[in-house]
C-alpha positions as CSV (number, residue, x, y, z in Angstrom):
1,X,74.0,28.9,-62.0
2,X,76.7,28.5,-59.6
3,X,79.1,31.1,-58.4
4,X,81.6,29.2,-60.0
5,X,81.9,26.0,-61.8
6,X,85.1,25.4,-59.7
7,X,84.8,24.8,-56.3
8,X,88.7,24.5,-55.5
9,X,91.9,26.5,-55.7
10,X,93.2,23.5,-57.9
11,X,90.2,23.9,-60.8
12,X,89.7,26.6,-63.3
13,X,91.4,29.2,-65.2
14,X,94.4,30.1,-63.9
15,X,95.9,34.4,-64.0
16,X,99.7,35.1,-63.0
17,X,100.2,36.8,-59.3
18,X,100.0,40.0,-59.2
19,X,103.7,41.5,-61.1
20,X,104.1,44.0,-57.9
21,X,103.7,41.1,-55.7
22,X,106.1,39.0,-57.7
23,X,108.5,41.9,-57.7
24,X,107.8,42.2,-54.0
25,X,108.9,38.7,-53.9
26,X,112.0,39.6,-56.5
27,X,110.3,37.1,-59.0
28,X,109.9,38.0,-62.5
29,X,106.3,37.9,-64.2
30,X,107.2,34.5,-66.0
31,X,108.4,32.9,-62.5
32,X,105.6,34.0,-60.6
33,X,103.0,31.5,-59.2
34,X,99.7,31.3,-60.9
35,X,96.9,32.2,-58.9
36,X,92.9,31.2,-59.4
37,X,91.1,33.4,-62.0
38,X,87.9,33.0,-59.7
39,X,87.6,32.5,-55.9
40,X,85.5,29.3,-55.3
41,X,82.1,29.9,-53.7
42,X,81.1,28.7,-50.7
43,X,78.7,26.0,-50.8
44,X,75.1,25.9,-49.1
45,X,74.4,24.8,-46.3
46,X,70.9,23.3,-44.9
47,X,69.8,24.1,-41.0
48,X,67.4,22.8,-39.1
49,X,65.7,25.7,-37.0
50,X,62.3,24.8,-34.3
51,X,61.7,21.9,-37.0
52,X,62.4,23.4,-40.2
53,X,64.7,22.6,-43.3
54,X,66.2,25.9,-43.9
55,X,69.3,26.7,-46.3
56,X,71.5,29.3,-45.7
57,X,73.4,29.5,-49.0
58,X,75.8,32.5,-50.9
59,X,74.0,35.2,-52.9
60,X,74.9,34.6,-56.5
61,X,74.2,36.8,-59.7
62,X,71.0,35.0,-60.6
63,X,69.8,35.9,-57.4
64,X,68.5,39.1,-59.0
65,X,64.9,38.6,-59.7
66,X,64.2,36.9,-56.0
67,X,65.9,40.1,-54.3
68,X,64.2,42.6,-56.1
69,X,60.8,41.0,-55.1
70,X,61.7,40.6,-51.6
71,X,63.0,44.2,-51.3
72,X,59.4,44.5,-53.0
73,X,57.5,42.3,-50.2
74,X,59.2,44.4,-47.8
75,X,57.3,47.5,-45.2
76,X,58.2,50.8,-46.3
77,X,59.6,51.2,-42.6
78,X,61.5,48.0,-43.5
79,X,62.8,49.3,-46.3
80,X,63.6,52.8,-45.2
81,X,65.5,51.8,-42.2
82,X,67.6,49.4,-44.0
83,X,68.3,51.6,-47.2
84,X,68.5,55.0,-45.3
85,X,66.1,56.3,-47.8
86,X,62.4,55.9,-49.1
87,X,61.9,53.8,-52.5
88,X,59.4,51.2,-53.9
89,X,61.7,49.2,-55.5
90,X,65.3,47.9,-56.0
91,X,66.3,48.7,-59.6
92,X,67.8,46.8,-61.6
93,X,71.5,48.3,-61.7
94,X,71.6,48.3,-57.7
95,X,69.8,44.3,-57.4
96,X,73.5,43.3,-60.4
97,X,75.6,45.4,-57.3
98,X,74.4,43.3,-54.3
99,X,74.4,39.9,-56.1
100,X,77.4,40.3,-58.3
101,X,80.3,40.1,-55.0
102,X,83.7,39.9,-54.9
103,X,84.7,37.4,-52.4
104,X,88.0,38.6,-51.5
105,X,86.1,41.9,-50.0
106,X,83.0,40.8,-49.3
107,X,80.6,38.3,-48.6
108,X,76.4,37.9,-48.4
109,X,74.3,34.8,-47.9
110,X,71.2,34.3,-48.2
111,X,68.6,32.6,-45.6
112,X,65.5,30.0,-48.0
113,X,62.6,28.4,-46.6
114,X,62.1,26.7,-49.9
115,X,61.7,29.2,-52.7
116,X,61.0,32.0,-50.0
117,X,63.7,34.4,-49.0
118,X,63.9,34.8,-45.7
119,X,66.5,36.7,-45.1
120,X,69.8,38.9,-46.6
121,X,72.9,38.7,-44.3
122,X,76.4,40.9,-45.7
123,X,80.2,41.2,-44.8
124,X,82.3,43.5,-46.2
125,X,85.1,45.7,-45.7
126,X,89.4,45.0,-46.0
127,X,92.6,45.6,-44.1
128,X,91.2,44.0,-40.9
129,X,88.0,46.4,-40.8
130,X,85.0,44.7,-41.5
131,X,80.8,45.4,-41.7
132,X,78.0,43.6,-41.2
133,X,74.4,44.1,-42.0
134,X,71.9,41.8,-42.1
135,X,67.8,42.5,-43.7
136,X,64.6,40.0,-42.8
137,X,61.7,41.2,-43.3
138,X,59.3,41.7,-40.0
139,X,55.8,40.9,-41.5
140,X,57.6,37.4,-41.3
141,X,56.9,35.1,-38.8
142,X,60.1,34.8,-36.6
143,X,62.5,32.4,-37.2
144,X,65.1,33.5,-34.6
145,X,67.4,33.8,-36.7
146,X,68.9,36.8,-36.2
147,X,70.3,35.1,-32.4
């Protein structure tokens, strides 16, 4: 499952602006421009890194079971220093959080060798202030991909 079927401004459902924008703009509702029900997602991308095929693609909402056993795979140290608290697993409401994004405010990617996750990387934030954080675990063999 894709983020979206439509990988274009031009495809999909379309909503009506935003009726405070179209005021802002003196429109009314009905003469208002139509704007994409969905953003498109970005599509993958394969690397080549010290002689591997790795793809570095966006997180998406089926994305749930591999997080959940990655954060699994991970050191408690790993995990501790990346959640700012001790757990043994992700649950199930907080894996739907971090795969289900909005791509206006934020944006996470995810780093395959294969079917392996090797890697989380996350952007968030609005109005010009943004956030990064990125999560690999270290009992794998380095990559380098972090530099």
């Amino acid at each position: 499952m894709a983020c979206s079927k439509w990988r274009s401004q031009s495809e999909g459902p379309k909503l009506p602006a935003s009726p405070a924008k179209a005021a802002i703009a003196g429109l009314t509702a009905e003469e208002a421009p139509l704007r994409p029900a969905l953003r498109p997602c970005p599509s993958d991308k394969i690397v080549e890194h010290r002689g591997k095929r790795l793809v570095l693609r966006p997180i998406r909402p089926d994305d749930e079971p591999l997080l959940i056993t990655f954060v699994q795979a991970l050191s408690p140290q790993d995990r501790r220093l990346r959640f700012v608290g001790t757990f043994r697993e992700l649950s199930h409401e907080m894996a739907v959080r971090l795969t289900k994004i909005d791509y206006h405010r934020q944006m996470a990617f995810l780093l395959l060798d294969g079917a392996t996750l090797l890697g989380v990387g996350r952007l968030a934030g609005s109005h010009g202030s943004w956030r990064t954080r990125a999560l690999a675990s270290t009992s794998l063999p380095s990559f380098g991909s972090a530099t």
